[in-house]
Structures are given as structure tokens and as C-alpha cells.
py3Dmol code that shows the C-alpha trace and the ligand (Angstrom):
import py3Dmol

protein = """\
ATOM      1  CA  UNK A   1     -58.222  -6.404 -91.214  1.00  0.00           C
ATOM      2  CA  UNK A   2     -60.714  -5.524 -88.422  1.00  0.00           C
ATOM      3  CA  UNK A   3     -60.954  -9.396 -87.845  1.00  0.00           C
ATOM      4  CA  UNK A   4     -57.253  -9.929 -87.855  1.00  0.00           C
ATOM      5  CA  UNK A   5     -56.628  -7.620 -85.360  1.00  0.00           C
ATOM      6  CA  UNK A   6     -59.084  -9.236 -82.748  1.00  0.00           C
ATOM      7  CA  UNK A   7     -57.873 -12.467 -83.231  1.00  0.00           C
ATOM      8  CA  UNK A   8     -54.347 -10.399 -82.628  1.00  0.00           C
ATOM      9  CA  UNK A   9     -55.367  -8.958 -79.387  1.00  0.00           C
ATOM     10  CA  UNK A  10     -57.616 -12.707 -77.804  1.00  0.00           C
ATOM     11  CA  UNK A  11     -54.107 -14.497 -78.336  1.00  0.00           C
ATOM     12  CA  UNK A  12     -51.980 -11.867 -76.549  1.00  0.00           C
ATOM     13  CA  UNK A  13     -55.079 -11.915 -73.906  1.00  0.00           C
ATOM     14  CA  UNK A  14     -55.074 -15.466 -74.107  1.00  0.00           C
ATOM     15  CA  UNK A  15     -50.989 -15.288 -73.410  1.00  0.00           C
ATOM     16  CA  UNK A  16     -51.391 -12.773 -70.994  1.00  0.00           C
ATOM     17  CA  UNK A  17     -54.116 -15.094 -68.352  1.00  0.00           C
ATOM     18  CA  UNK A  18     -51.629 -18.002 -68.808  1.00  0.00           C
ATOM     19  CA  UNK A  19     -48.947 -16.331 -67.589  1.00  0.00           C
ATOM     20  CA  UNK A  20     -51.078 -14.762 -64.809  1.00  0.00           C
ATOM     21  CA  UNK A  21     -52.095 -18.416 -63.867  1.00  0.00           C
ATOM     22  CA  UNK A  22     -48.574 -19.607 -63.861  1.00  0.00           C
ATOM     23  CA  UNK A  23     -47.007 -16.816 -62.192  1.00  0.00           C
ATOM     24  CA  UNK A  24     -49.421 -17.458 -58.359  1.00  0.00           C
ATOM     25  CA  UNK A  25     -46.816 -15.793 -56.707  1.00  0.00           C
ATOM     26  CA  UNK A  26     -44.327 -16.904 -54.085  1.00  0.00           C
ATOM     27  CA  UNK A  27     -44.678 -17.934 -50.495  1.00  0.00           C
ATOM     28  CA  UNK A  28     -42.115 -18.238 -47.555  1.00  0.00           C
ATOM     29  CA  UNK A  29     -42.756 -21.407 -45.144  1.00  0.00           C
ATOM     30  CA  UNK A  30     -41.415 -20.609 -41.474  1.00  0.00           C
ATOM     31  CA  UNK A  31     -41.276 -23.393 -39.458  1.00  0.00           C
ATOM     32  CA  UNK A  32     -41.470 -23.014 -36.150  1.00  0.00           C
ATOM     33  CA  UNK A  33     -41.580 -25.699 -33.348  1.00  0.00           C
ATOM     34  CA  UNK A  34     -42.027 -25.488 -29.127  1.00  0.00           C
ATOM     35  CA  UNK A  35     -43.768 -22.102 -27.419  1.00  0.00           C
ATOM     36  CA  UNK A  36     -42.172 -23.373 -23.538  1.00  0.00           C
ATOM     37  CA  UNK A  37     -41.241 -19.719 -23.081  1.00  0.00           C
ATOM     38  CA  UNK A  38     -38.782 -20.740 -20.567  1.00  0.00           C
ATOM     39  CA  UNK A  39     -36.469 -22.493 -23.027  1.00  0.00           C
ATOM     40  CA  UNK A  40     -33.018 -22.304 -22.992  1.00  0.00           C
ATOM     41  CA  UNK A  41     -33.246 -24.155 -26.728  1.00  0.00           C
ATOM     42  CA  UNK A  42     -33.046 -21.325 -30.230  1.00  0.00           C
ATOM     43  CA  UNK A  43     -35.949 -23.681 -31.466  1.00  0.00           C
ATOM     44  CA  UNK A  44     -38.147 -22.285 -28.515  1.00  0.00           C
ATOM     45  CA  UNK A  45     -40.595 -19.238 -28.624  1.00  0.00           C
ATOM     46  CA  UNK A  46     -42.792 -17.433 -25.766  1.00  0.00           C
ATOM     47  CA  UNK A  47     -46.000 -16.648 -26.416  1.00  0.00           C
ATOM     48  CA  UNK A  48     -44.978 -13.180 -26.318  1.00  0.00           C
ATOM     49  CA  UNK A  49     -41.968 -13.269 -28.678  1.00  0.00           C
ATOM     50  CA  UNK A  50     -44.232 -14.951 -31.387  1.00  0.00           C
ATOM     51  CA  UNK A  51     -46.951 -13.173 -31.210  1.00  0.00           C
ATOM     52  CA  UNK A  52     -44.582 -10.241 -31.768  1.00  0.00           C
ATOM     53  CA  UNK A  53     -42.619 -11.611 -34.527  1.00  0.00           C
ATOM     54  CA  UNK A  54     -45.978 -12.215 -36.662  1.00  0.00           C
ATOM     55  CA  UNK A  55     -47.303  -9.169 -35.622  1.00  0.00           C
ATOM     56  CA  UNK A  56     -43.952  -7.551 -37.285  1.00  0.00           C
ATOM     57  CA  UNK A  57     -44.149  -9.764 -40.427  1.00  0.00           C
ATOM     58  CA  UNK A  58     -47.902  -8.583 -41.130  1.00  0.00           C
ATOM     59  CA  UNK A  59     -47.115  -5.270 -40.716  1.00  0.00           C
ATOM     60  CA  UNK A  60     -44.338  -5.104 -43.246  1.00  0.00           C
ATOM     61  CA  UNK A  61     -47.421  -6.138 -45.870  1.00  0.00           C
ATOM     62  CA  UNK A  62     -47.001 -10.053 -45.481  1.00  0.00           C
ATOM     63  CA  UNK A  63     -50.660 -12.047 -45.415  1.00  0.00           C
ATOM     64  CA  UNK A  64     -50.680 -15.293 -43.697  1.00  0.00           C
ATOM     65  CA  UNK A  65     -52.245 -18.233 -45.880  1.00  0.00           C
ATOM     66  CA  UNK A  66     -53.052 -21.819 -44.981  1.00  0.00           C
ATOM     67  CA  UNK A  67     -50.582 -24.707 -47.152  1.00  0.00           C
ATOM     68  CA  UNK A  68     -53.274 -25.849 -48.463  1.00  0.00           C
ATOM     69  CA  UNK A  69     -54.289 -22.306 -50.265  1.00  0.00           C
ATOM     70  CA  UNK A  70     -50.310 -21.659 -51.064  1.00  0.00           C
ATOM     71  CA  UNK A  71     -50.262 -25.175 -52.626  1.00  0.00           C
ATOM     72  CA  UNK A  72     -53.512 -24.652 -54.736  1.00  0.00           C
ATOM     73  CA  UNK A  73     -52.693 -21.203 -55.936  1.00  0.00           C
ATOM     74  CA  UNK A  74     -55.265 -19.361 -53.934  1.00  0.00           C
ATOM     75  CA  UNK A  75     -52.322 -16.630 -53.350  1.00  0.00           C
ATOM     76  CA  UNK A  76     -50.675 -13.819 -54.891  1.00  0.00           C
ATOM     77  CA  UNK A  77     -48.346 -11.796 -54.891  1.00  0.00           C
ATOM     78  CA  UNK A  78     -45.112 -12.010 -53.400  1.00  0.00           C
ATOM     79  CA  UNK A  79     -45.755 -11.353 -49.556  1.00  0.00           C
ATOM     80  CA  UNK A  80     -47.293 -14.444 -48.338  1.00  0.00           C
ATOM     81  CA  UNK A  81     -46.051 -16.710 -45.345  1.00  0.00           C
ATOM     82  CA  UNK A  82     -47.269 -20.113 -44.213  1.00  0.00           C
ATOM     83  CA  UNK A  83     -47.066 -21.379 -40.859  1.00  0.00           C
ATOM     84  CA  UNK A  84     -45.517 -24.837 -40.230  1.00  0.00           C
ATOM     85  CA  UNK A  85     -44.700 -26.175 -36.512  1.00  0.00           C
ATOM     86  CA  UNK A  86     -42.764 -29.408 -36.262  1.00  0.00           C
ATOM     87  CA  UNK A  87     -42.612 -32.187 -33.605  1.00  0.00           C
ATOM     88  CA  UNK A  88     -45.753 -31.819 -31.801  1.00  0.00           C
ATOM     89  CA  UNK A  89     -45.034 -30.805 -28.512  1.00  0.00           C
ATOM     90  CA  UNK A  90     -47.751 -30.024 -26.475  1.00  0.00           C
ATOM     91  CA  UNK A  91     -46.914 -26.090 -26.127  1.00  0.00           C
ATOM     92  CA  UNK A  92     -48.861 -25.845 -29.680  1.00  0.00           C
ATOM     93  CA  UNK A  93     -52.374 -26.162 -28.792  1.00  0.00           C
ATOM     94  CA  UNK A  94     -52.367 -23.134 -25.950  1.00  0.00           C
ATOM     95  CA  UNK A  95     -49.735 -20.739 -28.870  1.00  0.00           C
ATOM     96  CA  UNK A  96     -52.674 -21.454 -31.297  1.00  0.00           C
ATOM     97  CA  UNK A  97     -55.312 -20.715 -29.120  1.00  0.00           C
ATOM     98  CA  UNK A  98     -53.433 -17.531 -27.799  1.00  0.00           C
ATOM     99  CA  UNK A  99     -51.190 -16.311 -30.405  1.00  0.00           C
ATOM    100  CA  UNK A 100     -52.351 -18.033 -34.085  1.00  0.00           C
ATOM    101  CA  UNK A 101     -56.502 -18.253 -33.918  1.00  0.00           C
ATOM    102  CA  UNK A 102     -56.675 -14.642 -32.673  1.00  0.00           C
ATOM    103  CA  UNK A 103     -54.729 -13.717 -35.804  1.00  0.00           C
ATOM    104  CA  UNK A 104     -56.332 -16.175 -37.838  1.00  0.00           C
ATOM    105  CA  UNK A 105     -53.637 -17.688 -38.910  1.00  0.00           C
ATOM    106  CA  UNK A 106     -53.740 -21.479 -39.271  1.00  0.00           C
ATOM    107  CA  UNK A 107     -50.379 -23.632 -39.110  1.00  0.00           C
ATOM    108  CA  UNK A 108     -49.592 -27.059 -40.768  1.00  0.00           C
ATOM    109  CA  UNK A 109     -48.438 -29.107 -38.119  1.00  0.00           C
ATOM    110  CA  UNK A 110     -45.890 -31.527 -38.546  1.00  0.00           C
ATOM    111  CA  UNK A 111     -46.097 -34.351 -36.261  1.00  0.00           C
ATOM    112  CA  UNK A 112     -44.331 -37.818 -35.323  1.00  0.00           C
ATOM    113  CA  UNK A 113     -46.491 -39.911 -33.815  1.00  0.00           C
ATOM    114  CA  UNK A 114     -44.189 -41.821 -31.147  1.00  0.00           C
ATOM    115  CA  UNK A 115     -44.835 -39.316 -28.839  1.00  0.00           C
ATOM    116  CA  UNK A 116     -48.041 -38.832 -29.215  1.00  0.00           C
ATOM    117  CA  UNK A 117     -48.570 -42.840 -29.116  1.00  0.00           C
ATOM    118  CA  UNK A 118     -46.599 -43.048 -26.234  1.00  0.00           C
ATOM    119  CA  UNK A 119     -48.691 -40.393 -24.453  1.00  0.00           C
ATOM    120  CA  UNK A 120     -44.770 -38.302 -23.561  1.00  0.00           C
ATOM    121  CA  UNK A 121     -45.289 -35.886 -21.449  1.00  0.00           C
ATOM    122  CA  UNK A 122     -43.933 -33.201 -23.941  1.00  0.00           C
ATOM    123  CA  UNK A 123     -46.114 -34.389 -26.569  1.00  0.00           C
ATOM    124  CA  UNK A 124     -49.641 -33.271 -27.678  1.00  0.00           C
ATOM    125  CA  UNK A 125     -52.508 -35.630 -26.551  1.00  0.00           C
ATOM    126  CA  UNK A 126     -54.423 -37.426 -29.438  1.00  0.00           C
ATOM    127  CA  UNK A 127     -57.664 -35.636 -28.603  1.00  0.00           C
ATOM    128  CA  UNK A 128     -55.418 -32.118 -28.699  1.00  0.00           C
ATOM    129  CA  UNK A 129     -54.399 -33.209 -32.382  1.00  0.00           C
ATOM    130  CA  UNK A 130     -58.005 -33.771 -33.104  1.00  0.00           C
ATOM    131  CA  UNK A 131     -59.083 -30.542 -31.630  1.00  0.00           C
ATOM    132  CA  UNK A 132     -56.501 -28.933 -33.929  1.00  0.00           C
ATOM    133  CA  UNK A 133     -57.317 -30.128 -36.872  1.00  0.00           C
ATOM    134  CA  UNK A 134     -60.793 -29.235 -36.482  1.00  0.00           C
ATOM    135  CA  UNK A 135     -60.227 -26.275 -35.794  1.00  0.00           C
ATOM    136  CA  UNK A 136     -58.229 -25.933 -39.590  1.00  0.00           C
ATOM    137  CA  UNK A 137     -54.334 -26.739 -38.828  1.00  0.00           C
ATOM    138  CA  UNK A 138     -53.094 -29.522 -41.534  1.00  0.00           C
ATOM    139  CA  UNK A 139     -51.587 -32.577 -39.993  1.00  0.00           C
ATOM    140  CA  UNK A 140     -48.402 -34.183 -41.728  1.00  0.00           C
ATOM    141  CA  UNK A 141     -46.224 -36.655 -41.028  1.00  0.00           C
ATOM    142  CA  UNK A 142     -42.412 -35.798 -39.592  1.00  0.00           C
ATOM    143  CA  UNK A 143     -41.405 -39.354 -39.483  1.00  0.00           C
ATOM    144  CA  UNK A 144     -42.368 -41.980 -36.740  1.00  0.00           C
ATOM    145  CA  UNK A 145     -39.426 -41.663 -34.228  1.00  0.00           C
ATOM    146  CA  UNK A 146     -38.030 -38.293 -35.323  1.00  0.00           C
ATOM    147  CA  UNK A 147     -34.997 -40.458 -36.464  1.00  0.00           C
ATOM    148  CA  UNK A 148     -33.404 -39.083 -39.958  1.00  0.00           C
ATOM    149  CA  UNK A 149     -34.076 -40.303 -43.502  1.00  0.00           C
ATOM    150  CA  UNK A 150     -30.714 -40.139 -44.858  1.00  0.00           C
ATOM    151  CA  UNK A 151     -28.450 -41.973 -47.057  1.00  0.00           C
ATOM    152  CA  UNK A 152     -26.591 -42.770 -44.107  1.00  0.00           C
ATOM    153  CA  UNK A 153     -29.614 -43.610 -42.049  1.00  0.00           C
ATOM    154  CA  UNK A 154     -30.582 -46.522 -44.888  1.00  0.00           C
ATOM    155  CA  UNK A 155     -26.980 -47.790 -44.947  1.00  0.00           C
ATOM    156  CA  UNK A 156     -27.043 -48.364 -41.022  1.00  0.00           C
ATOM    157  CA  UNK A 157     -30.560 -49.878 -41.197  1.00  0.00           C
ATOM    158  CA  UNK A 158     -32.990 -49.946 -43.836  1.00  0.00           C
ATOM    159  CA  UNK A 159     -35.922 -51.297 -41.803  1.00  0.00           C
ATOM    160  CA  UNK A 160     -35.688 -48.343 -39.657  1.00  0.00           C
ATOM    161  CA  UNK A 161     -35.493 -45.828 -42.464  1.00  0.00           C
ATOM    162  CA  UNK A 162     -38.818 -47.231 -43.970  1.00  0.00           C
ATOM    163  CA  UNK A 163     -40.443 -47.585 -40.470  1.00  0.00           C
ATOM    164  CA  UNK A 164     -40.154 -43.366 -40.588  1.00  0.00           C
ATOM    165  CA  UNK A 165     -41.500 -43.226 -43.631  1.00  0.00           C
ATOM    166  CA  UNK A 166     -44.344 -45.979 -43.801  1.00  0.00           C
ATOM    167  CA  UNK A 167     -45.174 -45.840 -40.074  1.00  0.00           C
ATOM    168  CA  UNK A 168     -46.459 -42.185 -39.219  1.00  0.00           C
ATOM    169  CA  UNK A 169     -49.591 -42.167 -41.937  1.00  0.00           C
ATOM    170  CA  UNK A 170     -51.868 -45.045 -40.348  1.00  0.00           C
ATOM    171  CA  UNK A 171     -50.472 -43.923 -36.822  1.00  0.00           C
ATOM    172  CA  UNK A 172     -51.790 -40.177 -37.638  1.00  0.00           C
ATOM    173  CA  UNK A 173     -54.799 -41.342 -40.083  1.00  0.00           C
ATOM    174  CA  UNK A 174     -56.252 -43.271 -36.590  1.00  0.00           C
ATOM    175  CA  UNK A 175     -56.212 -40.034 -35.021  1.00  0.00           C
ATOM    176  CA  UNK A 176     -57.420 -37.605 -37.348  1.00  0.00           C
ATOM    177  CA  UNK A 177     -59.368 -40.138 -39.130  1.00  0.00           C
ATOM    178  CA  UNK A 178     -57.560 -38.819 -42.172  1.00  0.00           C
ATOM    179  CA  UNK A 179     -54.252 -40.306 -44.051  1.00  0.00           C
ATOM    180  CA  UNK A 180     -51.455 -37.355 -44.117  1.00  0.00           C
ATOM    181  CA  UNK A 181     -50.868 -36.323 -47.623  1.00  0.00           C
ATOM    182  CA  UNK A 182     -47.479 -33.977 -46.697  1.00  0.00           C
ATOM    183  CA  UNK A 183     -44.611 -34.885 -45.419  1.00  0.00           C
ATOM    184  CA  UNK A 184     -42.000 -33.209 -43.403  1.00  0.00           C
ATOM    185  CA  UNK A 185     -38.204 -34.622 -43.054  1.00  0.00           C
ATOM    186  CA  UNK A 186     -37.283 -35.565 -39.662  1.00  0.00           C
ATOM    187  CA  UNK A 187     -34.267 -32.654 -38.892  1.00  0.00           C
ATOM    188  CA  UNK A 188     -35.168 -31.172 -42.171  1.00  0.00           C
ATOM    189  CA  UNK A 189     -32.701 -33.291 -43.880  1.00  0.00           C
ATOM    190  CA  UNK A 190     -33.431 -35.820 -46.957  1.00  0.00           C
ATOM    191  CA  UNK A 191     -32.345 -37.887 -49.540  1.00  0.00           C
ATOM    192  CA  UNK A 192     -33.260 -39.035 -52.761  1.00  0.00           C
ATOM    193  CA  UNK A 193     -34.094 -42.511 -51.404  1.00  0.00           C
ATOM    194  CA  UNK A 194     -36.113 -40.396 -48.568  1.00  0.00           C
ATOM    195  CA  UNK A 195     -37.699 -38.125 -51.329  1.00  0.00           C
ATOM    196  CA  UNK A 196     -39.179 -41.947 -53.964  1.00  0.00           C
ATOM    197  CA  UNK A 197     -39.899 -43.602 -50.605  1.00  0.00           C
ATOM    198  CA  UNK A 198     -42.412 -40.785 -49.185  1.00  0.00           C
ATOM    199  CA  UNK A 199     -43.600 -40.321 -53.010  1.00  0.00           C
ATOM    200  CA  UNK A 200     -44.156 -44.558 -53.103  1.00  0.00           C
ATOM    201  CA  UNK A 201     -46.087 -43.893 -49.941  1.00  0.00           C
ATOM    202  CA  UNK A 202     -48.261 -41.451 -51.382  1.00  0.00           C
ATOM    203  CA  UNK A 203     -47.104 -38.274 -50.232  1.00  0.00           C
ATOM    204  CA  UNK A 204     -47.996 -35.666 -52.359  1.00  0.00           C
ATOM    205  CA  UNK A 205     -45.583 -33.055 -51.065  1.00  0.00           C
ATOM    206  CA  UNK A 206     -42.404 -33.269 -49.155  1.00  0.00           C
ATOM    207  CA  UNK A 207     -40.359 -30.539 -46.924  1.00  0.00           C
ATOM    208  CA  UNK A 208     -37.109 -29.779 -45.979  1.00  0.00           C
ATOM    209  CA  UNK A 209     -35.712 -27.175 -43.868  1.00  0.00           C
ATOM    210  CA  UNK A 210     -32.854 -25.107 -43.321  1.00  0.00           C
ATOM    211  CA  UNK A 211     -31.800 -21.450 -42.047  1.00  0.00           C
ATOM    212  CA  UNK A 212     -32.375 -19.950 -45.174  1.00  0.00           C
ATOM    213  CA  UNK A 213     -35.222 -17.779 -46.485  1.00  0.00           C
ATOM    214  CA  UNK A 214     -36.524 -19.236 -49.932  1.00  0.00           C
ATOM    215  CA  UNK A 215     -39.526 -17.737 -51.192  1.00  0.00           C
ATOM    216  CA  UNK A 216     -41.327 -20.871 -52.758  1.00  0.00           C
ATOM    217  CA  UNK A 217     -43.732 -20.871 -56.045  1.00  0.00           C
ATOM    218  CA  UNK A 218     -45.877 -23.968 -56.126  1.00  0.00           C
ATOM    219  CA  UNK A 219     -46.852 -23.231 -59.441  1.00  0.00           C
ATOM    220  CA  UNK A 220     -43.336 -23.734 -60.833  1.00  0.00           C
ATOM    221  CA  UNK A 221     -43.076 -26.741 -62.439  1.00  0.00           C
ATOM    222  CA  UNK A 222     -39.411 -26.771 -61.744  1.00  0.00           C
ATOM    223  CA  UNK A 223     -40.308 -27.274 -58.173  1.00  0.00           C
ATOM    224  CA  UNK A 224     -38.642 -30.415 -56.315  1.00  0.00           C
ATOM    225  CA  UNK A 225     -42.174 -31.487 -54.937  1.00  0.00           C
ATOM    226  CA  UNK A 226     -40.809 -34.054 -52.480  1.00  0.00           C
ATOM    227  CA  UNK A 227     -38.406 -31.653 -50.992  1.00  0.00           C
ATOM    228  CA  UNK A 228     -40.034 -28.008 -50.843  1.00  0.00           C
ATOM    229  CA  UNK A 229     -37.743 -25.531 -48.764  1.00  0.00           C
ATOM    230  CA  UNK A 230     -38.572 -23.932 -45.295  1.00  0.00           C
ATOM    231  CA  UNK A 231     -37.180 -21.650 -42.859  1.00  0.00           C
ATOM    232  CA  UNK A 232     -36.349 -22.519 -39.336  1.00  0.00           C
ATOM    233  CA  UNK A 233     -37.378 -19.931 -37.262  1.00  0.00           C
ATOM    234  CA  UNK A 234     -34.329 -19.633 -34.979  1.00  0.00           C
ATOM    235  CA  UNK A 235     -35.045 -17.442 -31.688  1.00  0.00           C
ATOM    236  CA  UNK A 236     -31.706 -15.623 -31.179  1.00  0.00           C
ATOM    237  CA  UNK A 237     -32.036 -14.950 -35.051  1.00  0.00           C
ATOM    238  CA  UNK A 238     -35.189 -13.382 -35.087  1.00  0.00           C
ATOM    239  CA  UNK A 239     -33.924 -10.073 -36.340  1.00  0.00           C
ATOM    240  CA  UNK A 240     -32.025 -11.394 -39.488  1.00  0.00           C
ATOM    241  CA  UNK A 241     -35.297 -13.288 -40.380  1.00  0.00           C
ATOM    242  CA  UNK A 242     -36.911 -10.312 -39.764  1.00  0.00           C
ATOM    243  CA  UNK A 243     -34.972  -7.900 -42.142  1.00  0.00           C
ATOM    244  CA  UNK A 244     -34.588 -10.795 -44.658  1.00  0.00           C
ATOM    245  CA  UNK A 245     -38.487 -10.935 -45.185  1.00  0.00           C
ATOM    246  CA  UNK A 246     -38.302  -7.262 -44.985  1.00  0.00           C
ATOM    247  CA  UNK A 247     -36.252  -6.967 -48.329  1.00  0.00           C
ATOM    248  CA  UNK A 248     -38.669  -9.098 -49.842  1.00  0.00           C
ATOM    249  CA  UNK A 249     -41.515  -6.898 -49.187  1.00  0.00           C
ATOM    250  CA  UNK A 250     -39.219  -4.053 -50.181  1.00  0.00           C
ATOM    251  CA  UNK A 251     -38.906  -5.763 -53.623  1.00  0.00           C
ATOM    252  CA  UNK A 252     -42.673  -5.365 -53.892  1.00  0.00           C
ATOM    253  CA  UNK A 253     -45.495  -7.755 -55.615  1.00  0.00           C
ATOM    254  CA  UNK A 254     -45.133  -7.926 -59.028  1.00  0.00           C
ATOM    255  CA  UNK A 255     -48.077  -6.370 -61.252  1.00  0.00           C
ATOM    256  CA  UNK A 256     -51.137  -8.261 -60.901  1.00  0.00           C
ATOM    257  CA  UNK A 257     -52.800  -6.913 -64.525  1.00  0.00           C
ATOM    258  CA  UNK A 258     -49.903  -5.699 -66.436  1.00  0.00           C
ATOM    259  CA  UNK A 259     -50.147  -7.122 -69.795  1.00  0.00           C
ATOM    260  CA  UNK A 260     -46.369  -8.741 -69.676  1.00  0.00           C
ATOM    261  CA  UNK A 261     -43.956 -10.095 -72.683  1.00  0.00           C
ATOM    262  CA  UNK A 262     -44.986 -12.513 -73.054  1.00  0.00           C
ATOM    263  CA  UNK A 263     -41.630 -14.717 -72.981  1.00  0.00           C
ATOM    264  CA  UNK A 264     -40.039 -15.329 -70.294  1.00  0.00           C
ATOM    265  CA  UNK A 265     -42.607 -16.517 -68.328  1.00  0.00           C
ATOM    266  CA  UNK A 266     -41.684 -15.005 -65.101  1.00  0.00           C
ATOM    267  CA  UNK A 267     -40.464 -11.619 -66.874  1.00  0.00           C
ATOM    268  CA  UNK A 268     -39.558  -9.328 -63.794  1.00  0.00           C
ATOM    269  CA  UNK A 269     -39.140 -12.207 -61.040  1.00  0.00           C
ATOM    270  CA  UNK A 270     -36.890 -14.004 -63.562  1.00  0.00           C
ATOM    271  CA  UNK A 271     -33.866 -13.097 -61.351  1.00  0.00           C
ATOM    272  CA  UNK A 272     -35.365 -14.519 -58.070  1.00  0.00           C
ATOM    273  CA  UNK A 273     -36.444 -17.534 -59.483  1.00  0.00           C
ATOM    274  CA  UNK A 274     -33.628 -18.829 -60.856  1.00  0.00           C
ATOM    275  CA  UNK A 275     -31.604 -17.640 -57.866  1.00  0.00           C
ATOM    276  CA  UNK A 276     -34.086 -19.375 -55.430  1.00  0.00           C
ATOM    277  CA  UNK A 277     -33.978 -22.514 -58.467  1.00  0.00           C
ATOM    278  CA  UNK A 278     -30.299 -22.521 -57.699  1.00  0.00           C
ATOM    279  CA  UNK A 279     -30.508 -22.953 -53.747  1.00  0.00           C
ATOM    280  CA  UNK A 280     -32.931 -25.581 -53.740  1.00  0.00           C
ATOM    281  CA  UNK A 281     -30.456 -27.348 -56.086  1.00  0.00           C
ATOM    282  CA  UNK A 282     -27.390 -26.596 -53.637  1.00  0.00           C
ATOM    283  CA  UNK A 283     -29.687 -28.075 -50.858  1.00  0.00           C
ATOM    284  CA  UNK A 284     -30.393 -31.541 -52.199  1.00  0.00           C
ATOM    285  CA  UNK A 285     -27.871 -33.209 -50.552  1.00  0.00           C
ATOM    286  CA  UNK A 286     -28.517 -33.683 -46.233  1.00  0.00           C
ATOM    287  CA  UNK A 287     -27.064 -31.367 -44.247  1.00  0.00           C
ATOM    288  CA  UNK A 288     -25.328 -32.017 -41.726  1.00  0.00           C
ATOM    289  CA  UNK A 289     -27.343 -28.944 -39.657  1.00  0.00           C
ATOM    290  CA  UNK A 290     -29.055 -31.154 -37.055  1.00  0.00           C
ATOM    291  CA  UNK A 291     -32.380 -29.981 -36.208  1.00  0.00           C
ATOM    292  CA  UNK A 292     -35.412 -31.474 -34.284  1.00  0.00           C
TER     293      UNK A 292
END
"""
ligand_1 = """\
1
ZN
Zn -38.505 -32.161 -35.999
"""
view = py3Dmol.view(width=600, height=400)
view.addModel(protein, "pdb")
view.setStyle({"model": 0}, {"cartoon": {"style": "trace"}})
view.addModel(ligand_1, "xyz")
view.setStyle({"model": 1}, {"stick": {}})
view.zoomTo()
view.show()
């Protein structure tokens, strides 16, 4: 009897740590992109205004993890934000210095490699890159000329739809001295040629973005890998991102040692995650939202 009931108890213990390993909890991916501060563009942040912004999101109970952590599980709960900047203009190594290292938050940066090639004045220098990613910002790929991956994009010229997908690893690899293992969509915007072409490549993750706020659970093996959902961070709608991600800390972090049934596996969050399941679904066709 005595027996029975311990090997009772180490299965629903046994149940209970699975589901605890499944369930890492959920992360939102802002994705933010020039820091000119004089910008007339809704892409463009001061120093000021961001520095605000995340100052606002960590005091409504948000905690700001690297991709790399997110992506490995090294997170929990529900109130988690990564940092992802796209293009890399050269605005991004002074808002890290001022604005992100103080905080010590560390952004994935998103980068096609044209610019930086071509030594554009808007762009960040190689060495800048470098100096980046030593000092803990990811590098990815966003294309090679910023020029979209869609189904469209192949029709009008294949060559140049593979050039953005093949071209920005060994231009970013001889800069970092390391081969980019995420990739971002050029405008945010994909396809399901785009998604097996980055995967053939050897991506390991791809990213789209869009206006809306999906919380994302890498752990969900539901997850469209090659096409993981971010939010733009649009200036002039910094309030409605603002209230959106404060709903979600309303909503709380689920219970990090209550013994759960055991089926479902995402009992309480069930809701959300099919909801969020849903909107990824809605999004795999390209927008026509042009972004840079
Ligand atoms: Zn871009």
C-alpha cells in the first residue's frame, strides 16, 4: 500500500517537473531600429524617449533577457521582453552605450551587411559591430540589401531573393568572426520559400514582425521556428504598446510550484496560447505593412 502510494506521488512529481520544463514562460520581442532623435520617421527613438519607455516597461514588473536566454529557456514567467534593433544604423552603438548597457540590457541586432560593406554613412562601422558584439549584443542577419523575401520578390527575380538570404552570413561571419545563426526578414515580411531557404542556409531561427504584441513561448513545440513574431516599436504608438504590455503584466505570471493537472499542458495560459497560436497562423502570409 505504503509502496503504491509513493510510486503514486514520484509520477505526479514526475508529471508535475515536465510540465514545469515545458511551460518556460512567454517572452515579448520589441524591435526597435534608429535612436537619430531628430527623426521625423515613427521607426525613430531619442535617447530620451527610449530610455523612458524601458524604464516604464521594467517598472510594470517586466525583466529584460538576452535571445539567447529566451530561446534556451533560461526565463520564466510571463513578464519578459527581448530587445531586437534592425538595420544597423549607426545611432545603435551610442543608445547602447547610453540607454541599454546602463540598464543592462543587451539587444540582438539585426543587421544587413550592404551598408556596413559599403561603409554608408548611416550605417554602423565594422569595428562598431565588433565592439558590440563583444560587448554581448547577438548579431543576425536582416538580408543583404534590405530588399524583401517574398513570393513576389522570387517571381520577379530569384537570384536576388537568394542573394538576401545566402549573402549576409559570410558578409557578417568576416566581421564578427562568427556565422549568424538567426535570421530576421527584411520589412518583417516572409514566405514559405523565405522561411526553407533561411532553414537550407542554416538558420536556426527566423523573425517576422508586425504591430502586434505576441507574447512568444520558445518552448512550444507548435512554434513556427523560421518565422517567430515581434513587435515594431512604433514612436507615435508608444502608449498603446505601453498599456498592451501593461495588461499582460496585469494577467500576472502563472504559478511557478503549483502542482498543476496535469492535462492540458498549459492549464491556466491555455487561453493565451492558443489565441497567440491563432495570430501567428493569420500572419503567415506577407504583409503588405512595409517596414525597414
Ligand atoms: Zn529592416
Amino acid at each position: 500500500m505504503r509502496s503504491t502510494k509513493r510510486i503514486a506521488l514520484a509520477s505526479i512529481l514526475v508529471m508535475a517537473s515536465s510540465i514545469l520544463i515545458s511551460a518556460e514562460g512567454h517572452v515579448v520581442i520589441l524591435d526597435y531600429h534608429t535612436f537619430l532623435g531628430n527623426s521625423k520617421s515613427n521607426l525613430d527613438y531619442s535617447e530620451k524617449e527610449l530610455g523612458d519607455e524601458l524604464d516604464e516597461i521594467a517598472a510594470m514588473g517586466f525583466k529584460f533577457v538576452s535571445l539567447d536566454d529566451a530561446i534556451a529557456g533560461r526565463i520564466s514567467g510571463d513578464e519578459n521582453i527581448v530587445v531586437t534593433i534592425d538595420d544597423g544604423n549607426h545611432t545603435i552603438y551610442q543608445a547602447f552605450k547610453d540607454v541599454f548597457e546602463p540598464r543592462g540590457i543587451k539587444p540582438y541586432l539585426f543587421i544587413y551587411p550592404a551598408i556596413v560593406r559599403g561603409h554608408v554613412r548611416y550605417a554602423l562601422t565594422p569595428e562598431r559591430i565588433m565592439l558590440l558584439s563583444e560587448s554581448g549584443c547577438g548579431i543576425g542577419a536582416h538580408g543583404y540589401h534590405h530588399n524583401p523575401v517574398t513570393d513576389k520578390a522570387w517571381v520577379k527575380d530569384p537570384k536576388d531573393f537568394m542573394t538576401e538570404i545566402n549573402k549576409p552570413g559570410p558578409a557578417l561571419a568576416a566581421i564578427t568572426g562568427q556565422a549568424p545563426t538567426m535570421f530576421a526578414y527584411p520589412f518583417g515580411v516572409y514566405s514559405k520559400r523565405a522561411e526553407d531557404a533561411i532553414a537550407s542556409a542554416g538558420y536556426a531561427w527566423g523573425f517576422a514582425a508586425d504591430d502586434k504584441v505576441t507574447p512568444v513561448d520558445f518552448s512550444d513545440t507548435s512554434l513556427d521556428r523560421m518565422a517567430v513574431p515581434r513587435t515594431i516599436t512604433y514612436r507615435y504608438l508608444r502608449k498603446s504598446l505601453l498599456a498592451e504590455l501593461a495588461r499582460i503584466a496585469e494577467a500576472g505570471s502563472p504559478p511557478s510550484f503549483e502542482l498543476p493537472v496535469p492535462a492540458p499542458a498549459y492549464g491556466p495560459e491555455a487561453p493565451a496560447a492558443n489565441s497567440q497560436a491563432a495570430s501567428i497562423g493569420s500572419e503567415a502570409a506577407p504583409s503588405k505593412v512595409a517596414t525597414p
